[in-house]
C-alpha positions in Angstrom: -14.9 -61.5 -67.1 -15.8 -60.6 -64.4 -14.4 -57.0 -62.6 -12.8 -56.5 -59.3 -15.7 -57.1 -56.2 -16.5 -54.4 -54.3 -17.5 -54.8 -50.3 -18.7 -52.1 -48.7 -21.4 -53.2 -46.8 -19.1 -54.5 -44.0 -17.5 -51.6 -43.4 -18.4 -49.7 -40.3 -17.6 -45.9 -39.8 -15.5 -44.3 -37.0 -17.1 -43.1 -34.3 -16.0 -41.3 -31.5 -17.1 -42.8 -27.8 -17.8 -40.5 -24.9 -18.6 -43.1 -22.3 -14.9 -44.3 -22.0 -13.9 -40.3 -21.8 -16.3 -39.5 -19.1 -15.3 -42.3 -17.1 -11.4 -41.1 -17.1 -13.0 -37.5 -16.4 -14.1 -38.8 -13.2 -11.5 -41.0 -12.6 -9.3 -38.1 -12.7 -11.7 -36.0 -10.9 -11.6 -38.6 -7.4 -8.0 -39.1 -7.6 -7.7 -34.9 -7.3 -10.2 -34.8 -4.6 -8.8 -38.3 -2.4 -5.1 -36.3 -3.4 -6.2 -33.4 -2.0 -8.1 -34.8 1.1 -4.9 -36.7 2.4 -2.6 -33.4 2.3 -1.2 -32.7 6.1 -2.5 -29.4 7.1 0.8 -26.8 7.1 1.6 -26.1 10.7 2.1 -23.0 11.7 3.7 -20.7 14.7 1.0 -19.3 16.9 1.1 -15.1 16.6 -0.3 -12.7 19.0 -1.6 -9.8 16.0 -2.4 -5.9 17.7 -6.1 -5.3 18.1 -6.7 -2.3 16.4 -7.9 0.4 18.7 -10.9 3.6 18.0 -8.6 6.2 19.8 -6.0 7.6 18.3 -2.0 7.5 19.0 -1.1 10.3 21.2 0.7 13.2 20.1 4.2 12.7 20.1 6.4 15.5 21.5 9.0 15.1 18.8 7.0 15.7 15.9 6.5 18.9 14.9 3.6 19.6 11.8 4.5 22.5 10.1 2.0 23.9 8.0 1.8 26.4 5.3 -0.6 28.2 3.9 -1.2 30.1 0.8 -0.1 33.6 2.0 3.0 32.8 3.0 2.3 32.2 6.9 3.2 29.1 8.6 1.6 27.1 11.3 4.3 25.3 14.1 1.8 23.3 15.8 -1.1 25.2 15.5 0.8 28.4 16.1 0.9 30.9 13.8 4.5 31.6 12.7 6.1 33.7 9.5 8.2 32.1 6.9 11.5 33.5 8.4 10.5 32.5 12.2 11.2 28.9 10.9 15.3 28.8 11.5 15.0 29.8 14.9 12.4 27.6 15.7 14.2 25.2 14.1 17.5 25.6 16.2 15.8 25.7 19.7 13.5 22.2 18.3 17.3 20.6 17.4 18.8 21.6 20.7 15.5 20.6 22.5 15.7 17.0 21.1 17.9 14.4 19.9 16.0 13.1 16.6 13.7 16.0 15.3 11.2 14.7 13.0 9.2 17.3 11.4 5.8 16.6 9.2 5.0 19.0 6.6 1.5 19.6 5.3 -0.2 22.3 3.6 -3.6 23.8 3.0 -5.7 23.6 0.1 -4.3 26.7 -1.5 -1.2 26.4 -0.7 2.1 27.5 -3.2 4.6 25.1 -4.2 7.4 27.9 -3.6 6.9 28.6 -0.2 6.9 24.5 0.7 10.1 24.2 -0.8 11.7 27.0 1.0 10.7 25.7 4.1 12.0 22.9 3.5 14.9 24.3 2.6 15.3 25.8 5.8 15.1 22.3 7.3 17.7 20.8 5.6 20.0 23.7 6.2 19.0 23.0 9.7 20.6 19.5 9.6 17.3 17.9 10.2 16.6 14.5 8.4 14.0 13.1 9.3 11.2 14.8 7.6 7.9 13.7 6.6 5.8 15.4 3.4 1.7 14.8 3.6 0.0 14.6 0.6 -3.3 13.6 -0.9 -5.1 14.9 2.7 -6.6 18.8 2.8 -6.4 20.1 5.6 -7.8 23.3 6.8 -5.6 25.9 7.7 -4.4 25.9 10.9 -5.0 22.5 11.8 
């Protein structure tokens, strides 16, 4: 007798086709672009942006730069002062103007201690509007 017949010359192996995935590729690829192409541009409102200027602001009168340096003198806009001239000055800036703003700064050598008592002295002067400067050296004085 005769066993069981095999065929396995008929058989053809799997195979994977990239023509058919290339062509959806591209199909995909046009209907982005043709999607993207027919998008209504976003309207927006017309602004009028500041042209930056080379000169700088002017001083304002208000603001007063305080300055201390490492030996315990101060500087009230450029004028040399000593730590415990500050209150007065401070009371005839508050009485001169309504909103004192005052910009603190030091010099490169400048202590920690004194900074803090000055400002100290500004908040016991009722002033709030004060400004602390930092990561700029300036020389001292200026």
């Amino acid at each position: 007798m005769a066993g069981p017949i095999k065929i396995e010359e008929g058989k053809k192996k799997a195979r994977i086709e990239i023509i058919p995935l290339i062509d959806v590729i591209f199909f995909l690829l046009a209907t982005f672009v043709l999607f993207t192409l027919s998008l209504n541009r976003i309207a927006s409102i017309p602004i009028n942006l500041p042209v930056p200027s080379s000169k700088p602001a002017d001083p304002d009168d208000d603001m007063v730069t305080l300055q201390i340096s490492d030996q315990g003198t101060c500087y009230w806009n450029r004028e040399i002062i000593q730590l415990e001239e500050i209150t007065p000055k401070l009371d005839e800036l508050k009485k001169r103007v309504a909103q004192p703003r005052i910009l603190i700064t030091g010099d490169d050598r400048a202590k920690f201690g004194i900074t803090v008592r000055a400002l100290d002295e500004i908040r016991k002067a009722g002033i709030t509007q004060v400004s602390v400067e930092t990561g700029r050296v300036r020389p001292t004085g200026r």
